[in-house]
N, C-alpha and C positions, 0 to 999 in steps of 0.2 A: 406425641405429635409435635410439640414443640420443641423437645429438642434435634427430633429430623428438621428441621427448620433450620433452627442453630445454625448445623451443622452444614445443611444446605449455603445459609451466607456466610458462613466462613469459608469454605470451597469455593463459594465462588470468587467472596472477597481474596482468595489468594491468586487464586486466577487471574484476577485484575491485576494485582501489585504484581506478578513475575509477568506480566504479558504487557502493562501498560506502556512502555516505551516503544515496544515494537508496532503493537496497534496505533499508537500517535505517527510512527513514522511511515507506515504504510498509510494511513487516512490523511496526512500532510502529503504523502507523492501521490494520491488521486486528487486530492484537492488542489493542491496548489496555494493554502493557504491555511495560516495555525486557528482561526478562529474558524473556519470550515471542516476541517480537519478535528478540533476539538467537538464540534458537535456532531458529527459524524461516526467518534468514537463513542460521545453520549447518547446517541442515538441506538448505534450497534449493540451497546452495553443493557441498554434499560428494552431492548428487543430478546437479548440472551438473559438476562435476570426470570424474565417472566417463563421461558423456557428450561429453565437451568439443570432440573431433572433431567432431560431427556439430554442438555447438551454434554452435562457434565457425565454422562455415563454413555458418550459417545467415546467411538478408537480414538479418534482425532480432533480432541472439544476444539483446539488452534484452529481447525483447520473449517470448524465448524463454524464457528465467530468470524472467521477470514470470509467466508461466503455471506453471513449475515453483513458483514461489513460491504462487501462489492456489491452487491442485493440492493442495500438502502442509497450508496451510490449510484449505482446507475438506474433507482427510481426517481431521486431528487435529481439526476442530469435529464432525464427525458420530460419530465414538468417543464423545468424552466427554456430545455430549446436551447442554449447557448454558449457559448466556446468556454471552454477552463480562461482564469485568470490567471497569470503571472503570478507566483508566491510575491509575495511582498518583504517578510521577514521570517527569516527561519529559526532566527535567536531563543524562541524559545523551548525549541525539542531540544530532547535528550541526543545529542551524537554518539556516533558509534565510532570506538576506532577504528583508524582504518585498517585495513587488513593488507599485509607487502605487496600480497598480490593482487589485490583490488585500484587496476586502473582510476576506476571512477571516482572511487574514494579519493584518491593524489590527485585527483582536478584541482589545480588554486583558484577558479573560478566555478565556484557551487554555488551562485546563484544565476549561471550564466545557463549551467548546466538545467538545471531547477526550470529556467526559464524556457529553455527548450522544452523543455519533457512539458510543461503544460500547452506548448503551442499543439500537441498532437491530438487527435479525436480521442474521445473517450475510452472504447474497446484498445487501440494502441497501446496508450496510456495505462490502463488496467494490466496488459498484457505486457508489456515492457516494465511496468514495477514487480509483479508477480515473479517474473522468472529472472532477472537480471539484481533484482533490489531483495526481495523477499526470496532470492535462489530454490524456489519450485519447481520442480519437474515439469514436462511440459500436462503431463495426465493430471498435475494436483492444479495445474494453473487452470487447467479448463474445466475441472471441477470448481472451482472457486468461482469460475467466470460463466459456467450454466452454458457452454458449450464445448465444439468436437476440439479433440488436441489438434487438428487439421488447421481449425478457427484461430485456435493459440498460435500455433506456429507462422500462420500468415500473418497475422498483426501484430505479433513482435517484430518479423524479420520487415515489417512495412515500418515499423516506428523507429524501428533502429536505423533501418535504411535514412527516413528523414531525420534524425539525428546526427547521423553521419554528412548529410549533404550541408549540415548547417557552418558555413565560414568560421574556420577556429573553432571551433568546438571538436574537431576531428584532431588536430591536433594537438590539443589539449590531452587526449584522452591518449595518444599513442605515445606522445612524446611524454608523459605524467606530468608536465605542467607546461607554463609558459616558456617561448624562446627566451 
């Protein structure tokens, strides 16, 4: 018995270390901020811990913990009632390089960008990091988010829409950086 235990926390514990950055940077783009975003991940974590059997001998534990994580999200968003805040500082996630072909990544202004992405509602927001940030399909995004890909598809292309209407930030993003 105990060393299924073991076993079980070191599966899981490995879980965590190949997955921790990525969880920090998707729970930083819903929150909009790194001490929100870190308990958000500790939250998600100590929610899959206790499940860990079932998650860990899931097809898709990522994708499993991905939903745990927009779950505990948009419960603490419907408590408190009230708009995302502005990140404040991003300095302390793990960056990702950027990719040649990732416009958004060559933004020279990523907190500009960052600041937009938290003016948008919640679902938006969810739906625009999911499929543009976390590049999921529109079926794994609506999975993740406990609705129709129909759902998906209208509230990214509404987030994005507001995204785009935002001055300079449009071209930022087409032009890969400033004039």
């Amino acid at each position: 018995m105990g060393d299924r235990k073991q076993a079980r926390d070191e599966e899981f514990q490995s879980f965590v270390i190949g997955r921790w950055p990525r969880l920090m940077r998707t729970a930083f783009l819903l929150t909009g901020e790194q001490h929100a975003a870190e308990d958000l991940v500790q939250t998600t974590l100590e929610q899959v811990y206790v499940a860990w059997r079932r998650v860990g001998a899931a097809d898709d534990p990522e994708a499993y913990v991905r939903r745990v994580m927009i779950n505990a999200h948009a419960r603490k968003h419907r408590r408190r009632l009230k708009e995302f805040l502005a990140p404040k500082d991003d300095s302390g996630l793990t960056h990702e390089l950027p990719d040649s072909g990732d416009r958004i990544a060559q933004a020279d202004d990523r907190s500009a960008l960052l600041m937009a992405l938290a003016q948008l509602p919640a679902r938006q927001r969810e739906a625009v990091v999911l499929r543009y940030w976390e590049d999921l399909s529109e079926s794994q995004a609506a999975e993740a988010m406990g609705c129709s890909v129909g759902a998906v598809k209208s509230n990214a292309a509404k987030g994005i829409a507001k995204l785009r209407a935002i001055p300079g930030l449009a071209d930022m993003v087409t032009h890969g950086g400033r004039k």
